[in-house]
C-alpha positions as CSV (number, residue, x, y, z in Angstrom):
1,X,65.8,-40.9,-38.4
2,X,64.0,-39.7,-35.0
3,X,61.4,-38.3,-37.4
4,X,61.0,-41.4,-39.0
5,X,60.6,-43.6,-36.3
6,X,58.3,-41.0,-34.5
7,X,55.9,-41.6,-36.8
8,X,56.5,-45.7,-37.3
9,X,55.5,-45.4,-33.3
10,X,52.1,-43.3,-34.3
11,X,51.1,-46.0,-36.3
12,X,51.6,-48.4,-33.7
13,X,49.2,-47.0,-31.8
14,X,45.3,-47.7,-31.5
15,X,42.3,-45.4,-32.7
16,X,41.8,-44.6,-28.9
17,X,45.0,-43.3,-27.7
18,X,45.3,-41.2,-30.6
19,X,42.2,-40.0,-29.4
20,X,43.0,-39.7,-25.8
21,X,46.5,-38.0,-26.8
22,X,44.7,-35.6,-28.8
23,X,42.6,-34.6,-26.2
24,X,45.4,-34.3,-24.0
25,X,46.3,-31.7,-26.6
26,X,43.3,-29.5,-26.6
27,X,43.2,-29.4,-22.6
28,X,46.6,-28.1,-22.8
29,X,45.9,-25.3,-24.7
30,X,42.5,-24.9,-22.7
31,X,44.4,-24.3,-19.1
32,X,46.6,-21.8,-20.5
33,X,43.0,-19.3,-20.9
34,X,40.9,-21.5,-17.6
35,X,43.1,-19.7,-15.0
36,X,43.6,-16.1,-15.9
37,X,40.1,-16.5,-16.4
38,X,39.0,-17.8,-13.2
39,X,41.5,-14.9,-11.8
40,X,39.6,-12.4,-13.7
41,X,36.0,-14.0,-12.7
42,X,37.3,-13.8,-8.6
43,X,38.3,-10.3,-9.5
44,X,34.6,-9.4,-10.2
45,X,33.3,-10.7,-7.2
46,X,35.5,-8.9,-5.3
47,X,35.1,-5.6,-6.9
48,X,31.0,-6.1,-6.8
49,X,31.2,-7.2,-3.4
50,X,33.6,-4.3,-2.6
51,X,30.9,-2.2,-4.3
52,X,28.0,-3.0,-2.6
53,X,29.3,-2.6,0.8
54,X,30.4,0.7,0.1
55,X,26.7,1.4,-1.8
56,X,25.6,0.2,1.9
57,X,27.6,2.4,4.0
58,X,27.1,5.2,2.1
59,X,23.1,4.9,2.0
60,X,23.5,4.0,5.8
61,X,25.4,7.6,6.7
62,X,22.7,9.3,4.1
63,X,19.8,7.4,6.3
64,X,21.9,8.2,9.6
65,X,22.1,12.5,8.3
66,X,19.1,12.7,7.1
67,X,17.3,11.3,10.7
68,X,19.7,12.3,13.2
69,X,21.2,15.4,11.9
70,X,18.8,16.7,9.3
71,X,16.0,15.2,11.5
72,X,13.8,14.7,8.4
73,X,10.5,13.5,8.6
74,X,9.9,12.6,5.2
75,X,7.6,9.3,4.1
76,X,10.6,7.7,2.6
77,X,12.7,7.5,5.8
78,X,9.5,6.8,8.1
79,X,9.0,3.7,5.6
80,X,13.0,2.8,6.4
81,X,12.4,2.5,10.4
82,X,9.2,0.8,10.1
83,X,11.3,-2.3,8.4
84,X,15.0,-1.0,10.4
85,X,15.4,-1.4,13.9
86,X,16.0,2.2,14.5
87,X,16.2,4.3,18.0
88,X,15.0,7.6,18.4
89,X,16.1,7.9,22.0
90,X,16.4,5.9,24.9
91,X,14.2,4.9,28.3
92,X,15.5,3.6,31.2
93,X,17.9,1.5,29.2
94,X,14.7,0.8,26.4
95,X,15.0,1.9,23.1
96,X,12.1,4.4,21.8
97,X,11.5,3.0,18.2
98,X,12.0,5.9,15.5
99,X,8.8,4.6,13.8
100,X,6.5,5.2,16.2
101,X,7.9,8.9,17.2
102,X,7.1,9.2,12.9
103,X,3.9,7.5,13.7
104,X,2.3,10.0,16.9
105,X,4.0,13.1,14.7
106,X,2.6,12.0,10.9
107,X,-0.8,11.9,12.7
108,X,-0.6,14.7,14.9
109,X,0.5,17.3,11.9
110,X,-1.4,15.3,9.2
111,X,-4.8,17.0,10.1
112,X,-3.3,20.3,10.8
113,X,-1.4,20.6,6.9
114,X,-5.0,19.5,5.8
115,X,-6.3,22.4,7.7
116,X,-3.6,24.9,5.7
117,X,-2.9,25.7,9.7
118,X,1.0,24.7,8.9
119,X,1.3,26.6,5.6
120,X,-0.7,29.6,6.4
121,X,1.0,30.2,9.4
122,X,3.8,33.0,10.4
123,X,5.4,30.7,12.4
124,X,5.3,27.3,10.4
125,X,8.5,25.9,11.8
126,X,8.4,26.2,15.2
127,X,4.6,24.8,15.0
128,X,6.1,21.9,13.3
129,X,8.8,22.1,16.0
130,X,6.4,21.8,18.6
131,X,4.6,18.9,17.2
132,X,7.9,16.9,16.9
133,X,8.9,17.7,20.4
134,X,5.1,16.7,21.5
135,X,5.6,13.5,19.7
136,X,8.7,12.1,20.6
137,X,7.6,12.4,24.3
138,X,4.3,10.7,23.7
139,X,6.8,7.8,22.0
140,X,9.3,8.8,25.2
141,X,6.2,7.7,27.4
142,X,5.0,4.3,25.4
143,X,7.8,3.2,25.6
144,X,8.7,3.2,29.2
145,X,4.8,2.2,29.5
146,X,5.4,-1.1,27.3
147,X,8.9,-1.5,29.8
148,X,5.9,-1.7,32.8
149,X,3.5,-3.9,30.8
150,X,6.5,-6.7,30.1
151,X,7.1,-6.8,34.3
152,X,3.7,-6.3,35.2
153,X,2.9,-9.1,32.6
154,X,-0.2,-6.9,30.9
155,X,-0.5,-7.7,27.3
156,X,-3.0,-6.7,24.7
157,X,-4.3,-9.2,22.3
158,X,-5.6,-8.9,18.7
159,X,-9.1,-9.0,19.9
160,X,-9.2,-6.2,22.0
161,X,-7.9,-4.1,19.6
162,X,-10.8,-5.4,16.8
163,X,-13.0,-4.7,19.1
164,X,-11.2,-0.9,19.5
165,X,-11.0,0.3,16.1
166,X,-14.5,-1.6,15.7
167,X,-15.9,1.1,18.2
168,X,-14.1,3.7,16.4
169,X,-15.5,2.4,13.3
170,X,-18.9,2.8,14.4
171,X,-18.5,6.9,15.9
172,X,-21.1,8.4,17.1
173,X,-23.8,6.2,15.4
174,X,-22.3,6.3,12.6
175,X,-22.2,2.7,10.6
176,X,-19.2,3.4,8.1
177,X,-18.3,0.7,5.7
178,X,-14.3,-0.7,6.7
179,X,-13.1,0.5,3.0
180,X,-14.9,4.1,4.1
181,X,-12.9,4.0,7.5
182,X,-9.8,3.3,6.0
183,X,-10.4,6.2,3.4
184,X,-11.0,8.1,6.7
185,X,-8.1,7.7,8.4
186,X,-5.8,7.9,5.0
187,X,-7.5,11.6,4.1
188,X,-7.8,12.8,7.4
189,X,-4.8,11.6,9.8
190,X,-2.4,10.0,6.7
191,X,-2.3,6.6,8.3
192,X,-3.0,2.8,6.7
193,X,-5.1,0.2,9.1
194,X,-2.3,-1.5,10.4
195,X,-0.6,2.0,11.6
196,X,-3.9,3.0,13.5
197,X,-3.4,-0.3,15.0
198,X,-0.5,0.4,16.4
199,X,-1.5,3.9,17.6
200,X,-4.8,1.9,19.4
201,X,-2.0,-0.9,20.6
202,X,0.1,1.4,22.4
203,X,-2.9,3.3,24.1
204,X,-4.6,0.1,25.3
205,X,-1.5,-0.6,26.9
206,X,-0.9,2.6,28.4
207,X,-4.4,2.0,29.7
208,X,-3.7,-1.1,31.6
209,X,-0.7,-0.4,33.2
210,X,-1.9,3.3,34.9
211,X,-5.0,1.1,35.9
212,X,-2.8,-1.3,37.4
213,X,0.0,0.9,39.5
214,X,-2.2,3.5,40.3
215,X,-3.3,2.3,44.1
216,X,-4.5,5.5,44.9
217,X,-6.7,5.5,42.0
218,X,-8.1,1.6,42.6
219,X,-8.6,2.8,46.3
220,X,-10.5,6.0,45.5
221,X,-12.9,3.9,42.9
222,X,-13.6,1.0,45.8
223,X,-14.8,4.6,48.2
224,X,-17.0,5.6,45.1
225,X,-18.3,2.4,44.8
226,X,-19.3,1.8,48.5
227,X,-20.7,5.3,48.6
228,X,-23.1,4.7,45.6
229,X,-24.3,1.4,46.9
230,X,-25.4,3.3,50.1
231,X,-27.5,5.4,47.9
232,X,-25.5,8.8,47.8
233,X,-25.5,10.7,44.5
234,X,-22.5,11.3,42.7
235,X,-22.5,15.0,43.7
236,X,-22.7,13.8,47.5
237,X,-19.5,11.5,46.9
238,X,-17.8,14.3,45.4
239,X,-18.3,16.5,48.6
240,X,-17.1,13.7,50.6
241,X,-13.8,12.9,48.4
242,X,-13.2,16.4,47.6
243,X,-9.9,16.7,45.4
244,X,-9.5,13.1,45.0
245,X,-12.4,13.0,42.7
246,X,-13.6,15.8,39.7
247,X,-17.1,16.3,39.5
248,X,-18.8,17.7,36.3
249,X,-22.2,18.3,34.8
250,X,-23.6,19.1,31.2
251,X,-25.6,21.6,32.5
252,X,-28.1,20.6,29.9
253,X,-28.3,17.9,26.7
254,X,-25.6,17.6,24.6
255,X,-25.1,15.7,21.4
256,X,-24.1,12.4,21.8
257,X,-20.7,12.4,19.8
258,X,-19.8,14.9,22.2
259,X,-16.0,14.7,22.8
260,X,-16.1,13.5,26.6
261,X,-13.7,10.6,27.2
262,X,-16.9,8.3,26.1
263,X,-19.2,9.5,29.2
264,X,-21.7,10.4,26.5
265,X,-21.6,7.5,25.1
266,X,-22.3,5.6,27.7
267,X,-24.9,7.3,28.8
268,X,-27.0,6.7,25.7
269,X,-27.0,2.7,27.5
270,X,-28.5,4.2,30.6
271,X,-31.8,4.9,31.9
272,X,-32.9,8.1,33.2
273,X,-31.4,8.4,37.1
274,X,-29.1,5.2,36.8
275,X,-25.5,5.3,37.7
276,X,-23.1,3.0,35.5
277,X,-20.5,1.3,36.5
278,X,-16.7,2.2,36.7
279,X,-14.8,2.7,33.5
280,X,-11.8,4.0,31.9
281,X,-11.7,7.4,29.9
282,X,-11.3,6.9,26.6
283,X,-8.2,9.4,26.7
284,X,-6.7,6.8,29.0
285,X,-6.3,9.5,31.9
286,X,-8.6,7.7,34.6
287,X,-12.2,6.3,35.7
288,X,-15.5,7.9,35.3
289,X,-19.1,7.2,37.1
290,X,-22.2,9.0,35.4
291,X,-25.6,9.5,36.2
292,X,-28.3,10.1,33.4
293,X,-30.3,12.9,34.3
294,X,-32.2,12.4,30.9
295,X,-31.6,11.4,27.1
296,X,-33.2,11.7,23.5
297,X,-32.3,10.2,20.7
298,X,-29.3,11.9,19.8
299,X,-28.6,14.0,22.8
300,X,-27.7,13.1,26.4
301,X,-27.3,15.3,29.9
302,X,-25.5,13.5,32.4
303,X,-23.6,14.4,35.7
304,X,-19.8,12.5,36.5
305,X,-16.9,12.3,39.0
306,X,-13.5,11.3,37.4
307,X,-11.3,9.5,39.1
308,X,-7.7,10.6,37.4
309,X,-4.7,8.5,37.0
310,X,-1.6,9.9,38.5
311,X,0.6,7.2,39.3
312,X,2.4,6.7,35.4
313,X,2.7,10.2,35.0
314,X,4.4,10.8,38.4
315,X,6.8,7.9,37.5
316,X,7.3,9.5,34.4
317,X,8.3,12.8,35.9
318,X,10.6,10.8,38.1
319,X,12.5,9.3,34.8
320,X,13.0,12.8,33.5
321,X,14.2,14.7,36.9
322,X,16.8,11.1,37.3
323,X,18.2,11.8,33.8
324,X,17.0,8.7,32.7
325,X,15.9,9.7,28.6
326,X,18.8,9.7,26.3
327,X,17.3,11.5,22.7
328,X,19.4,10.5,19.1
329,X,18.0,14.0,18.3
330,X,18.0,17.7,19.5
331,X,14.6,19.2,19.8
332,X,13.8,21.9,22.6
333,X,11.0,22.4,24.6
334,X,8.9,24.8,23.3
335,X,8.3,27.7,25.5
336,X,5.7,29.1,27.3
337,X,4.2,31.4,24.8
338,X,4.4,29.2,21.8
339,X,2.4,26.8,24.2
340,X,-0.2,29.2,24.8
341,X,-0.4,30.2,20.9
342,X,-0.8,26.4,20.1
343,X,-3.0,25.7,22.4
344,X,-5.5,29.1,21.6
């Protein structure tokens, strides 16, 4: 009887709520699969989410043994701290970056392994030792260089360092093409453009700053100055300074590419007998005056009195007898003898 007027209702009803009741139906049956679904589906993130931050750590403590234990110096990790924010060591409370220690020791040992100097050697590690300890105080001293340049407010701008590696480009006379200079500085020193940038950055700025703290040095250069417009000769000023001042002479002509902290260079601008002005070394270490004695096309003989820079370095002494470096990584000093080895 129920059955019977179950279906007399049914036929009561319209086209669209048997439609509507029927898809009632199918949703029904839908929701029992939707949620352990949707449980499954959160399940998966979870587990790939769970995943990757395990993939993470574990590549960070491989990154973190292979630089701070292992103390690798391989391409791969040097390519990591160029795009991570990684310390080598510590200055004054600023952080050395671990790229640019890579950086002074990938073009320190570059020419050297090109050489066959590393591989031929009896004592290939502790060269390589050497190198690494050389480097990371170079980076040691940038860095508490760059910590001067922000309070002293000396910055270097994109110009100066075109017009750098534009000088460098063009060596001893030499017009090289900038695809050629590039392939230079690949094959000979393993660095791209943008990391010889950085080396020229860091030395302009370095630069600057000993010019600017070192009084001493700015005080010295004023006595030159006043002593050449009077008319003495460079070798006359350098009897009246005595150790303030280093006086040299070529003794004779040398070539112009000679390797001179860019005195020879600039005395290829000079005429025979004329003093030049002051300027800075290219090796950053202080201020030279030349006189021509006489020039060819190619060759140059020249007498100078360098004024050094000593204020930086005796601040930089200072940090080290304070206690003031904190290094990520263990590398001695070398000693004595492996000094002298290196440097014969």
């Amino acid at each position: 009887m129920a059955l019977f007027k179950k279906r007399k209702e049914d036929e009561k009803k319209t086209e669209r709520e048997k439609v509507e009741e029927r898809r009632e139906e199918v949703l029904a049956r839908g929701r029992k699969f939707k949620y352990p679904l949707q449980y499954a589906k959160h399940k998966v993130v979870n587990i790939t989410i769970l995943i990757s931050i395990l993939a993470l750590v574990a590549a960070g403590s491989l990154i973190y043994f292979m630089l701070y234990k292992v103390q690798s110096t391989d391409d791969l990790l040097y390519r990591i701290t160029q795009v991570l924010p990684l310390s080598v060591a510590k200055v004054d409370g600023e952080n050395v970056r671990y790229s640019d220690y890579l950086l002074i020791y990938k073009s320190t040992i570059t020419p050297i392994e090109k050489q066959g100097m590393v591989e031929n050697g009896q004592n290939a590690e502790s060269m390589t030792d050497y190198y690494k300890r050389q480097a990371l105080t170079s980076a040691e001293d940038y860095t508490y260089t760059l910590k001067l340049s922000k309070e002293l407010g000396i910055s270097v701008s994109d110009k100066e360092i075109d017009e750098a590696v534009e000088k460098h480009r063009k060596a001893g006379g030499v017009e090289r093409s900038q695809e050629t200079f590039i392939r230079v500085l690949q094959d000979n020193f393993g660095l791209s453009l943008s990391e010889y940038r950085r080396i020229i950055y860091l030395s302009l700025i370095s630069e600057k700053v000993s010019e600017e703290i070192d009084k001493v040095a700015s005080s010295t250069v004023a006595e030159v100055q006043n002593y050449i417009s009077e008319g003495k000769s460079l070798k006359e000023i350098s009897g009246l300074l005595g150790e303030k001042v280093t006086y040299e002479e070529t003794g004779g002509l040398v070539d112009r590419m000679n390797i001179d902290g860019g005195r020879s260079t600039m005395a290829l601008t000079l005429s025979n007998g004329e003093t030049s002005g002051r300027f800075v070394s290219t090796s950053g270490d202080g201020i030279y005056f030349i006189t021509l004695i006489e020039k060819t096309e190619s060759t140059v003989n020249y007498v100078s009195i360098h004024i050094p820079f000593t204020e930086l370095k005796n601040r930089l002494e200072q940090i080290r007898k304070d206690n003031k470096i904190e290094e990520g990584i263990t590398l001695e000093e070398p000693k004595d003898e492996e000094k002298t080895s290196e440097e014969n």
